[in-house]
N, C-alpha and C positions, 0 to 999 in steps of 0.2 A: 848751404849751397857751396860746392869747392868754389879756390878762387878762378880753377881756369878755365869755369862755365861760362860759353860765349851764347849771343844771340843773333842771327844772320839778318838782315831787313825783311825778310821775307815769314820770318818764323813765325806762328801762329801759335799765341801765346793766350791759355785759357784764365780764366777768375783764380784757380789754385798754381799757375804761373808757372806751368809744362809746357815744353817746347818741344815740337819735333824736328828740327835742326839742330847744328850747335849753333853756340852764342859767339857777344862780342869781346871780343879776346882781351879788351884794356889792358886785364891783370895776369893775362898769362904769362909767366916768363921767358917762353922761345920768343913770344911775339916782341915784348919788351926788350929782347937783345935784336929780335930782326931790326926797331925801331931805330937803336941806340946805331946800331952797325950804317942804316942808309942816310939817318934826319940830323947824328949828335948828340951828343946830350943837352946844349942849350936846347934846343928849335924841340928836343922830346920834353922837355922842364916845362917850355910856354905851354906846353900840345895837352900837359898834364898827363903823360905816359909813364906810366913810370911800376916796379914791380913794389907787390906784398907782401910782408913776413910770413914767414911759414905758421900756417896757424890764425891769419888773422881772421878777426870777424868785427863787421861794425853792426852796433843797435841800434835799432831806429827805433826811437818812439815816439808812435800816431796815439794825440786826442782823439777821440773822435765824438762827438756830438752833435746827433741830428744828421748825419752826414749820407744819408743814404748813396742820392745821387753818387756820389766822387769815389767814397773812400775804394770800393774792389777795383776802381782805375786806378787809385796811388796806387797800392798793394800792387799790382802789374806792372807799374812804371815804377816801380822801387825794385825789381826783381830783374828785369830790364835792364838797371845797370849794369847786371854783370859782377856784382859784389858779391860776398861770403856777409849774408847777412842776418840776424835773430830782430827778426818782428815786431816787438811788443806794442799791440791795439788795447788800449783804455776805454770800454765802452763808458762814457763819463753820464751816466742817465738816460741814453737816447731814450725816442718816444716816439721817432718816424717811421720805424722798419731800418732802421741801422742794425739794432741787433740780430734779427733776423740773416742779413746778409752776414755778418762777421762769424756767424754761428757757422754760417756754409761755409767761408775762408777758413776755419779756425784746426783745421783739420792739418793743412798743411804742415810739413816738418820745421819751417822757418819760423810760423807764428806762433806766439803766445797772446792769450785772447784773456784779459782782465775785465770786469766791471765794476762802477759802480753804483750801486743801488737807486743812486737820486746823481743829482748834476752838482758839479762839487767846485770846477772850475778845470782849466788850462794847466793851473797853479801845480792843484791838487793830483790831476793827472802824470804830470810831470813825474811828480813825488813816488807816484806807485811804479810809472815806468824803471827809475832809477835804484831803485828795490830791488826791481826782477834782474836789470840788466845783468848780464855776465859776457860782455862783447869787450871787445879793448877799447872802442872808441864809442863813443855816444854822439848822438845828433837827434835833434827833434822834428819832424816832419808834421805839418798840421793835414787835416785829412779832405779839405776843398783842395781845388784845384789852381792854386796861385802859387805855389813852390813847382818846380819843375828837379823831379829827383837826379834825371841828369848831371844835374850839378852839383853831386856829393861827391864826385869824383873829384872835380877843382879844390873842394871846400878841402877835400883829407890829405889833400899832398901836401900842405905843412907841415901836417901833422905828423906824417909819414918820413917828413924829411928832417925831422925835428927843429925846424925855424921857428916853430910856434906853439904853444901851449891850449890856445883857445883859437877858435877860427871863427867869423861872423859871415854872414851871404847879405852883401851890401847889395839894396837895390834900387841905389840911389848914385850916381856921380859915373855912371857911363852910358853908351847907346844904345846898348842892344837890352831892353826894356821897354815895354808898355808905359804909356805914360800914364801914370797916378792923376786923381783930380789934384787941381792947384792946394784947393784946403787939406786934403790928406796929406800930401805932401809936405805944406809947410807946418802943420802939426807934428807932424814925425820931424820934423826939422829942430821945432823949438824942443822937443821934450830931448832929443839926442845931444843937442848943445847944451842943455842944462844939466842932464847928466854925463856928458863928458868933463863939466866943470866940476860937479861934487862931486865924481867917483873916481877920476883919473885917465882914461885910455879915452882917448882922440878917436871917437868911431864917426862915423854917416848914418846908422842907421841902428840905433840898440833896439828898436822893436822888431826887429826881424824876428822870423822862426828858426832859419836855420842858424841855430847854436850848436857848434861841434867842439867837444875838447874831449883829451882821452877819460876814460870809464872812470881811473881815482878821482881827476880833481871836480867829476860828477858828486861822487861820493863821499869826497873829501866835506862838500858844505851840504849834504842832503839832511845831515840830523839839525841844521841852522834854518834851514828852509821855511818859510813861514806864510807868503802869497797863496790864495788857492785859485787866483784869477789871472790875467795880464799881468798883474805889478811883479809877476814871477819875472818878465824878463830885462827886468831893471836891478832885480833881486842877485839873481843870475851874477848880470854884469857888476855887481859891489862887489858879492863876498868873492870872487872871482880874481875882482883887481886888487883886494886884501890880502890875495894870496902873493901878492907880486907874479900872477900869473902872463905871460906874454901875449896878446893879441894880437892877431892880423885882421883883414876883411878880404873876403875874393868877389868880385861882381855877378851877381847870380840873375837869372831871368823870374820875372814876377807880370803875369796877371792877374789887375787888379778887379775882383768882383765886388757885383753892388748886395745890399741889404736883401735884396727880393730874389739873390741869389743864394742866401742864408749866412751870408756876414752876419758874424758875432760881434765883434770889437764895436761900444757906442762910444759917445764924448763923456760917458761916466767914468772911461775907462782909462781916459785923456786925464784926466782931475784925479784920478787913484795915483797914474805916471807921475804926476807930479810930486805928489803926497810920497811915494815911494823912492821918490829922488833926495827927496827931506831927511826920511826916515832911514835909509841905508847909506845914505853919499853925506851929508851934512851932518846927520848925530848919530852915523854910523851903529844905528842895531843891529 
């Protein structure tokens, strides 16, 4: 999709993510100097306005398992931003009619539609997505409905401006959020403070999904990669901080859904976190 595909409020935006208006300009460049010229450069930096490199494209890679209900809404709301983006859906074993629907999406020019066979994990999905990528920047998108893609915009202008190497979507330590149940919360608490002690970088929230850094230093630890489950994203965050790579957090918006809304993550996966802080932050595998 070029970058200076806009989407108007009004535009009526199908499952294959055609519009019959234009779109929203973020990344257009006239718009971006209109911006620069009325608001500044500070007040366009807070606003996260800012232009693209010629050429760019970001990856998104969707898990997706089990995902019927959500995933053709991300896929719209990922298209929606208004970004130059390459697709890649990991059908990870569904069994719901997920496949079904991805098979109709899969047509489109932006997607690329992978599966596999049986259910393998997060982990493991991860791993295929990073294979196929060929975008400059990578991010992970999960395919319910508690990431709001909106906010890849904010997450990539570090990245874009070179302040940062890796970007996290913190959804923990400001206001404009849902509020988490107390126990979720203080679980994602303790396991982010014990791995900021063994692995290095001061975060809020290392279980997030939204992990953004550009496509090498994806690629750089993908033949190290070894999690096929959650403990990928602690994994992530070690060989990551080995690299002496830079970290930021930007505050991201998060609805948090319950189990009977097909929440995957158990407290098994709490006791892996842990294990996995052991294993990469303390004896460093």
């Amino acid at each position: 999709m070029p970058a200076d595909r806009t989407i108007s409020d009004d535009s009526k935006i199908d499952a294959q993510g055609s519009t019959s208006n234009e779109p929203v300009r973020w990344f257009e460049k006239q718009y971006v100097a209109e911006m620069m010229g009325l608001l500044g450069p500070d007040t366009c930096r807070r606003l996260a306005i800012f232009d693209l490199p010629d050429g760019f494209r970001l990856t998104v890679i969707v898990p997706v398992y089990n995902e019927c209900g959500t995933v053709a809404d991300v896929l719209k709301r990922l298209r929606m931003t208004g970004l130059p983006l390459q697709i890649i859906v990991i059908d990870d074993g569904s069994h719901d009619g997920s496949s079904e629907i991805l098979r109709s999406l899969a047509d489109a020019d932006d997607v690329t539609l992978l599966r596999h066979d049986h259910n393998r994990g997060k982990g493991a999905a991860i791993r295929t997505g990073i294979e196929a990528a060929t975008g400059d920047v990578i991010v992970i998108q999960d395919a319910d409905s508690e990431y709001d893609p909106a906010d890849l915009r904010t997450l990539l202008q570090p990245l874009i401006e070179k302040s940062a190497d890796v970007v996290y979507g913190t959804r923990y330590g400001h206001c404009d959020r849902q509020l988490s149940p107390w126990w979720h919360q203080a679980v994602n608490s303790l396991i982010t403070i014990l791995a900021s002690v063994a692995i290095g970088p001061r975060l809020s929230d290392v279980e997030t999904c939204y992990k953004m850094a550009g496509a090498e230093h994806f690629k750089a630890i993908l033949p190290n990669l070894r999690e096929d489950r959650f403990g990928i994203e602690i994994e992530l965050t070690a060989r990551w901080a080995r690299l002496g790579l830079r970290f930021t957090e930007r505050p991201i918006r998060y609805q948090h859904r319950w189990y009977d809304e097909g929440k995957k993550i158990t407290w098994k996966d709490g006791v892996s976190a842990l294990f996995c802080i052991a294993k990469y932050g303390l004896l460093r595998r």
